[in-house]
C-alpha positions in Angstrom: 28.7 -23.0 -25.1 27.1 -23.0 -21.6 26.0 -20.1 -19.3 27.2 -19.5 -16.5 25.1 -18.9 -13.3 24.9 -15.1 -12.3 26.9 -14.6 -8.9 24.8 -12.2 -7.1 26.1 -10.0 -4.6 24.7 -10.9 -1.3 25.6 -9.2 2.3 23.3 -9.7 5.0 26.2 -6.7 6.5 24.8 -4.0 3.6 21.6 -4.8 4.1 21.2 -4.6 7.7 23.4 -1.2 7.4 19.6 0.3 6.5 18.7 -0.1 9.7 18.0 3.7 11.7 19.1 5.4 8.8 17.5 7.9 7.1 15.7 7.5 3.8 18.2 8.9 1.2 15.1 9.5 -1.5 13.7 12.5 0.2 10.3 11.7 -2.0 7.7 13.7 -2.2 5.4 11.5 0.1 8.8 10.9 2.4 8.3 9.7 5.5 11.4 11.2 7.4 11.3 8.3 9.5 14.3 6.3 10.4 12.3 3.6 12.1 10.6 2.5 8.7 14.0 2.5 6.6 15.1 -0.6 4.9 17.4 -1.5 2.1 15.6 -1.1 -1.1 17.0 -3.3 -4.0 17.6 -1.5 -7.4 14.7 -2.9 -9.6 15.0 -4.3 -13.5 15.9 -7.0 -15.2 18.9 -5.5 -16.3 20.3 -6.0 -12.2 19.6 -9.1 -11.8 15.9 -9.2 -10.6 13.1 -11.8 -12.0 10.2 -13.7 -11.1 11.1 -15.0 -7.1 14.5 -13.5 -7.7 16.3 -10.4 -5.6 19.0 -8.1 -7.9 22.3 -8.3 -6.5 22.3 -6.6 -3.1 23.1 -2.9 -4.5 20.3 -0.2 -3.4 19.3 2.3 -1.2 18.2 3.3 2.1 14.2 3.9 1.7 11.4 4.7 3.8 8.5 2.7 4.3 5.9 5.3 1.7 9.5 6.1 -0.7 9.9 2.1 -1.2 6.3 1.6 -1.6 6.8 4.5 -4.9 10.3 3.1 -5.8 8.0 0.0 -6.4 5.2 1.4 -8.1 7.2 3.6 -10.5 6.0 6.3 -8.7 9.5 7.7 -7.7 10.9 10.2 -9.6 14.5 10.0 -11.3 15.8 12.7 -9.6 15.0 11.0 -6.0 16.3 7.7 -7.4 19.7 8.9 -8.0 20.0 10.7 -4.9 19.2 7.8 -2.8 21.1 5.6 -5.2 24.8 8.1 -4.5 23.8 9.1 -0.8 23.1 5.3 0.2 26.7 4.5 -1.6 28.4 7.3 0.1 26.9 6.0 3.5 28.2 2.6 3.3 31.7 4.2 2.2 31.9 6.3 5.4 30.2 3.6 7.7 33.2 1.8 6.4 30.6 -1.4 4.9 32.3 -0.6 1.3 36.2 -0.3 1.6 38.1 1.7 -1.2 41.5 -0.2 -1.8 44.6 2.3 -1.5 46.0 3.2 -4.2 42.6 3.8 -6.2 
């Protein structure tokens, strides 16, 4: 039996979709500043991510200080999940993620 190669999900389009947003997180050291918001990978080993390696390109919108504490496990779970449905509800309406009709 042989493994197969994980197929991550890149897309330079949902990554760049970051870009003058605003951070979904709303930490409590938040920077409210859409200049400093990038896309923030989901962390874990579970998602893809290892030594050198990016998960698959599913995340969320995060300021420059709410990364730096999504990082450091310093973000709490509440914040994650809200950046983690807002930043997916984003790329629905931006049109970046498509729903299929009929779904």
């Amino acid at each position: 039996m042989t493994l197969q190669k994980e197929q991550y999900i890149r897309s330079k389009h949902i990554r760049d979709a970051a870009r003058g947003e605003d951070c979904t997180a709303r930490g409590e050291r938040c920077a409210w500043s859409p200049e400093t918001t990038v896309f923030a990978h989901v962390n874990g080993l579970a998602f893809g991510k290892g030594v050198g390696i990016k998960s698959h390109d599913i995340g969320m919108f995060l300021c420059v200080a709410c990364h730096e504490d999504y990082d450091r496990g310093r973000l709490d779970p509440e914040s994650i999940i809200r950046a983690l449905v807002l930043t997916q509800i984003r790329l629905i309406q931006r049109g970046v993620y498509r729903i299929a009709k009929g779904c």
